[in-house]
NUROLUM-185550 format. One record per residue (C-alpha): residue number from 1; chain; x, y, z. Coordinates in steps of 0.5 Angstrom, whole numbers, plus 2048, in hexadecimal, padded with zeros to 3 digits. Layout:
// NUROLUM-185550
{node NUM, 'A', {X, Y, Z}},
...
END
This chain:
// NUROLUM-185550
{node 1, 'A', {923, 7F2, 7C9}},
{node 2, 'A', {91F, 7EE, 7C3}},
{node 3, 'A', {923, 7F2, 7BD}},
{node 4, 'A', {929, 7EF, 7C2}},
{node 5, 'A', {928, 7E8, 7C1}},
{node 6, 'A', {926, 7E9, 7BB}},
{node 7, 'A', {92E, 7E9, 7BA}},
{node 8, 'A', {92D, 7E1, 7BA}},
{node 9, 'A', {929, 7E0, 7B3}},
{node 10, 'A', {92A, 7E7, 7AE}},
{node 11, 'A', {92F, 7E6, 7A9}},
{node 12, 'A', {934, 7EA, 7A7}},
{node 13, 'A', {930, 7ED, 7A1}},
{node 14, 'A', {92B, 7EE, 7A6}},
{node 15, 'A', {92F, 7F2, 7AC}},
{node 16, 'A', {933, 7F6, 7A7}},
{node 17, 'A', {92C, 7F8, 7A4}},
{node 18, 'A', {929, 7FA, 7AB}},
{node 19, 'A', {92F, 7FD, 7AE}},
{node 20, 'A', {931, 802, 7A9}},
{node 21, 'A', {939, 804, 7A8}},
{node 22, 'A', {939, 80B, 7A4}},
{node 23, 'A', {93E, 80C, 79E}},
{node 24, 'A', {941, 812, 7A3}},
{node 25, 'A', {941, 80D, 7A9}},
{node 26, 'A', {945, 807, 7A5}},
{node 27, 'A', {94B, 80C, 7A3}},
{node 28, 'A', {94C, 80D, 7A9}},
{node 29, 'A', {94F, 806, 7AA}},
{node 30, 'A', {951, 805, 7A4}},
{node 31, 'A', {956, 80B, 7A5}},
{node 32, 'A', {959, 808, 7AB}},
{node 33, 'A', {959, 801, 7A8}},
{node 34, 'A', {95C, 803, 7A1}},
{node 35, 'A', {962, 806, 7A7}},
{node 36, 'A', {963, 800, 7AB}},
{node 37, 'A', {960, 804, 7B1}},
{node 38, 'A', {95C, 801, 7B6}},
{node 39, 'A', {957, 805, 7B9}},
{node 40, 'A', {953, 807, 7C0}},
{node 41, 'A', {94B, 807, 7BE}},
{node 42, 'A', {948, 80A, 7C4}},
{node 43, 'A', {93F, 80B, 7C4}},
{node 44, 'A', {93A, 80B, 7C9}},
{node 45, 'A', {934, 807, 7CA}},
{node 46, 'A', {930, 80A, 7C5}},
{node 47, 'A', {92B, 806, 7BF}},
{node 48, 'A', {92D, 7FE, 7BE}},
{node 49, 'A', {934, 7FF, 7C0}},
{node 50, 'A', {934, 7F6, 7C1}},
{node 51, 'A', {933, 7F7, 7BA}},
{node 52, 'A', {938, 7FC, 7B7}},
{node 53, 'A', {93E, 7F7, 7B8}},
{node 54, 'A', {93B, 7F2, 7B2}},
{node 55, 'A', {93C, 7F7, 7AC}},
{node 56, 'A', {942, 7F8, 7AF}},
{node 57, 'A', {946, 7F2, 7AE}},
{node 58, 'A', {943, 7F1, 7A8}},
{node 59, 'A', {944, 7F7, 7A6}},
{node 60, 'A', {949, 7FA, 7A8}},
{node 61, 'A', {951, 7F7, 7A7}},
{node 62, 'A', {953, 7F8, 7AF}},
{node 63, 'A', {952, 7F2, 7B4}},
{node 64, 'A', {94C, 7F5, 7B8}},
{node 65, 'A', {94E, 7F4, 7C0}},
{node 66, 'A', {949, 7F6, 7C4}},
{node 67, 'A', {94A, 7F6, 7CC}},
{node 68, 'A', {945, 7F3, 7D1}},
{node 69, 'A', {943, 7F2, 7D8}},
{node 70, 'A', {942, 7EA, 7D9}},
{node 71, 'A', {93C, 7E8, 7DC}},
{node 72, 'A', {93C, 7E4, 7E2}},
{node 73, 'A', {937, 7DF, 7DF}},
{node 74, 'A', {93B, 7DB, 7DB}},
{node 75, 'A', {935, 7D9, 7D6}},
{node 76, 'A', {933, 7E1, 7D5}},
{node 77, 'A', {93A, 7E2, 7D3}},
{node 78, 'A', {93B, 7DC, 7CF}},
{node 79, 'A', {934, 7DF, 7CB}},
{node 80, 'A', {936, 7E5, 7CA}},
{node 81, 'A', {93E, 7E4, 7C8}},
{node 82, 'A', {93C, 7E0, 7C3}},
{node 83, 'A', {937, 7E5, 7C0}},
{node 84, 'A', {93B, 7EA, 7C1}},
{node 85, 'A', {941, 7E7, 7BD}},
{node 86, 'A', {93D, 7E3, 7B8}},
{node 87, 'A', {940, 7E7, 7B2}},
{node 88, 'A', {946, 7E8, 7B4}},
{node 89, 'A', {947, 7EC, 7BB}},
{node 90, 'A', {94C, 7EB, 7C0}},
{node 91, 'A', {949, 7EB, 7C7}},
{node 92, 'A', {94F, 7ED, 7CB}},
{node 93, 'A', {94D, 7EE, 7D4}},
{node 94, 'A', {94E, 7F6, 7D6}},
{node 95, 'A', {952, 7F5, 7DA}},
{node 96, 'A', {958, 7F2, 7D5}},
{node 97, 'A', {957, 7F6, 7D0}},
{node 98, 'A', {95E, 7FB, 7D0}},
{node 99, 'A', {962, 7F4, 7D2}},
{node 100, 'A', {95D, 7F0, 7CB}},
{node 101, 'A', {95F, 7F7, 7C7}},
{node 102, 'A', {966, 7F7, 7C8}},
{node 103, 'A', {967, 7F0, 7C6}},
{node 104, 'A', {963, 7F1, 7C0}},
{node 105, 'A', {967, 7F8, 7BE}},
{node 106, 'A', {969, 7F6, 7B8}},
{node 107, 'A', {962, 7F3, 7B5}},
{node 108, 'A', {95D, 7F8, 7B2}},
{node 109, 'A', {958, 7F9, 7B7}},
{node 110, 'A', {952, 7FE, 7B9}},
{node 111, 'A', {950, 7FC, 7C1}},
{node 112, 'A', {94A, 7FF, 7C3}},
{node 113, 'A', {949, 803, 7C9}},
{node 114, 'A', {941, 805, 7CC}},
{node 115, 'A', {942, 80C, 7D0}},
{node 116, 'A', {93D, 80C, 7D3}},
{node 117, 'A', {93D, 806, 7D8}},
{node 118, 'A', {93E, 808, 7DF}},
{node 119, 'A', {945, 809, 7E3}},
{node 120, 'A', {946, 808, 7EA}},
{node 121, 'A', {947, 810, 7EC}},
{node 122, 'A', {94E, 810, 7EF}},
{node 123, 'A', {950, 80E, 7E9}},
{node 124, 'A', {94D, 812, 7E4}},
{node 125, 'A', {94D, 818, 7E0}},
{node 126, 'A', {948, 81C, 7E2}},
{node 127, 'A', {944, 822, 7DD}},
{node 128, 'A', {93D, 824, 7DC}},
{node 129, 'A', {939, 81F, 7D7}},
{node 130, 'A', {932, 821, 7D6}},
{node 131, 'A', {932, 827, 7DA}},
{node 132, 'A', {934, 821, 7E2}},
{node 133, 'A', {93A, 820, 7E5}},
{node 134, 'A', {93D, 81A, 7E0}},
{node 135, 'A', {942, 816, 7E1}},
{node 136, 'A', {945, 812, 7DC}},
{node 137, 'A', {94B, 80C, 7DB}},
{node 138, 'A', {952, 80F, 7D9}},
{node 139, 'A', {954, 808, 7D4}},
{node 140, 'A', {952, 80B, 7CE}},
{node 141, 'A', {957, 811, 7CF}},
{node 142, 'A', {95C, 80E, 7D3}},
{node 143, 'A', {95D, 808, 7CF}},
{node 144, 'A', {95D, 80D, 7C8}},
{node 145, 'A', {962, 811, 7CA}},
{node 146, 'A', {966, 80B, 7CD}},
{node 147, 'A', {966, 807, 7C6}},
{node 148, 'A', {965, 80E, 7C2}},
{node 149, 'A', {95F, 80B, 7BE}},
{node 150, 'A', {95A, 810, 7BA}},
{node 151, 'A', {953, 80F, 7BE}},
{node 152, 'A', {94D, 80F, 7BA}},
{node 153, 'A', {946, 811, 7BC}},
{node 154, 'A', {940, 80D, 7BA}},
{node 155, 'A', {939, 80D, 7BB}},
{node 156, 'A', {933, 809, 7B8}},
{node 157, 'A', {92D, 80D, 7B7}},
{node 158, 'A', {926, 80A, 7B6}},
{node 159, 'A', {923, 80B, 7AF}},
{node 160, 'A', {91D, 807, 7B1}},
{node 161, 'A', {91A, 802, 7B4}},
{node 162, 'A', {920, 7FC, 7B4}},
{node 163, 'A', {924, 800, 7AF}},
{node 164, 'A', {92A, 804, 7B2}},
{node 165, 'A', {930, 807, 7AE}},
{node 166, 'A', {937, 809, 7B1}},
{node 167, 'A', {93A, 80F, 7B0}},
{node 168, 'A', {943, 810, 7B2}},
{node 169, 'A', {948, 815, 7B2}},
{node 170, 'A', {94E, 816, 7B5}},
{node 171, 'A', {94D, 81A, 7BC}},
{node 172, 'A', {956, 81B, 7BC}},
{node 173, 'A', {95B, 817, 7B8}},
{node 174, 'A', {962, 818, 7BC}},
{node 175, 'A', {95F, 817, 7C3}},
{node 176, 'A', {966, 817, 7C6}},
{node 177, 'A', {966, 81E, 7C5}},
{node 178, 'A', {960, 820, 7C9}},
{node 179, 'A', {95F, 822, 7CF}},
{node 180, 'A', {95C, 81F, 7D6}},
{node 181, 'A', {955, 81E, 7D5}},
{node 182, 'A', {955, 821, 7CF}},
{node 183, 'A', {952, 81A, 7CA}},
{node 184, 'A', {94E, 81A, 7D0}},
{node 185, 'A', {94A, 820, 7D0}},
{node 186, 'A', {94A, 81F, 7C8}},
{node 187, 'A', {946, 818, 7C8}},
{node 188, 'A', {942, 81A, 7CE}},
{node 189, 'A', {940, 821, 7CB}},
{node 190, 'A', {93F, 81D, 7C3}},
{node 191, 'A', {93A, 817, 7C6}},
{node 192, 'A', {936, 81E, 7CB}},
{node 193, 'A', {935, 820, 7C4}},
{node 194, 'A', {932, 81B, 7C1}},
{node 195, 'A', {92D, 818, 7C7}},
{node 196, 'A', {92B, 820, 7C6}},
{node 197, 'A', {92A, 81E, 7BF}},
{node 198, 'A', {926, 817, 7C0}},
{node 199, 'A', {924, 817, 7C7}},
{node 200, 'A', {920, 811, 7C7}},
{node 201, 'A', {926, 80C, 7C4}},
{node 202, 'A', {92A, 80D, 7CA}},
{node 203, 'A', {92A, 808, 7CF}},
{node 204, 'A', {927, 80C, 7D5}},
{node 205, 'A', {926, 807, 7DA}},
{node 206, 'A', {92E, 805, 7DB}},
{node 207, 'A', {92E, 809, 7E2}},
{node 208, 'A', {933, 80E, 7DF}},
{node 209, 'A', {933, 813, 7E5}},
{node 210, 'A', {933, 80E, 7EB}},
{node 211, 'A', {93A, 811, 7ED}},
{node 212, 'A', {93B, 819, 7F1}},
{node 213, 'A', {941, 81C, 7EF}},
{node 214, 'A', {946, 81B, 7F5}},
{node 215, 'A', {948, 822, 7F8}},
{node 216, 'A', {94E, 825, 7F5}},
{node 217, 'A', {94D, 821, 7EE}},
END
């Protein structure tokens, strides 16, 4: 929380120095940008991930769109968009974004998907994650294969205290030639191996588990 707010003050020298983006990372999306691709970012809740999308938009040439859930609390959501998107990030509601992607499909983009948020059972995909019954949001599969575009797994490990670095690489290039539940099972199994990895950077406490798999899924 407090590394959070910090977002209020840092620089951008200073966030770039915190929140690390390797070599191997920023290839990544140059490749993409030096192809006019826009890109599907898809990452769990693991180090600073408020952090991760400063560097980004300063670093990288893509437009940095992020989904979010707007708070009922209209001066928390004010807060956090603003410190969200004070380098450049566009905000956009979850529940546009395939109508906000299909309009913006001719800018260089990279639209961020946080995987391990928790869907309502009837409409997930539902595998094994950590060893549970998990269910998990199809959008980032269904709106990949529909737009075709490469998804791109992220993680932002902790180096140590208030330093983290981010790490990238591509999960699928051609999405639309997968099929079902296959980029799902890909980033669900990517993020199980790094929480494995660096347990105590993943947020725990988001009730992950609260669903049962309905009978016949």
């Amino acid at each position: 929380m407090v590394e959070t707010f910090k977002i209020l003050t840092i620089g951008k020298e200073g966030i770039k120095k915190h929140c690390k983006f390797n070599e191997e990372c920023l290839s990544v999306f140059a490749k993409y940008a030096a192809e006019n691709r826009s890109v599907i970012m898809v990452m769990g809740h693991m180090g600073n991930w408020e952090w991760a999308g400063h560097p980004f938009s300063l670093l990288c040439r893509q437009q940095l769109v992020v989904l979010y859930h707007p708070l009922a609390n209209k001066y928390f959501d004010g807060l956090m968009l603003r410190m969200r998107s004070r380098f450049g990030t566009k905000m956009i509601p979850m529940r546009t974004a395939f109508k906000e992607m299909i309009a913006h499909k001719n800018e260089n983009t990279a639209t961020v998907f946080i995987s391990d948020q928790t869907p309502m059972p009837e409409n997930a995909y539902w595998t094994t994650f950590l060893n549970q019954d998990t269910p998990v949001f199809k959008g980032t599969e269904t709106i990949a294969r529909k737009l075709n575009l490469p998804v791109v797994y992220c993680c932002v490990k902790k180096v140590k205290r208030g330093y983290y670095e981010m790490f990238a690489e591509t999960l699928i290039d051609s999405p639309s030639s997968t099929r079902d539940g296959e980029i799902t099972e890909m980033h669900t199994q990517r993020l199980e191996k790094d929480i494995i990895a660096q347990p105590e950077s993943w947020l725990w406490s988001h009730r992950r588990w609260k669903y049962k798999r309905p009978v016949g899924q």
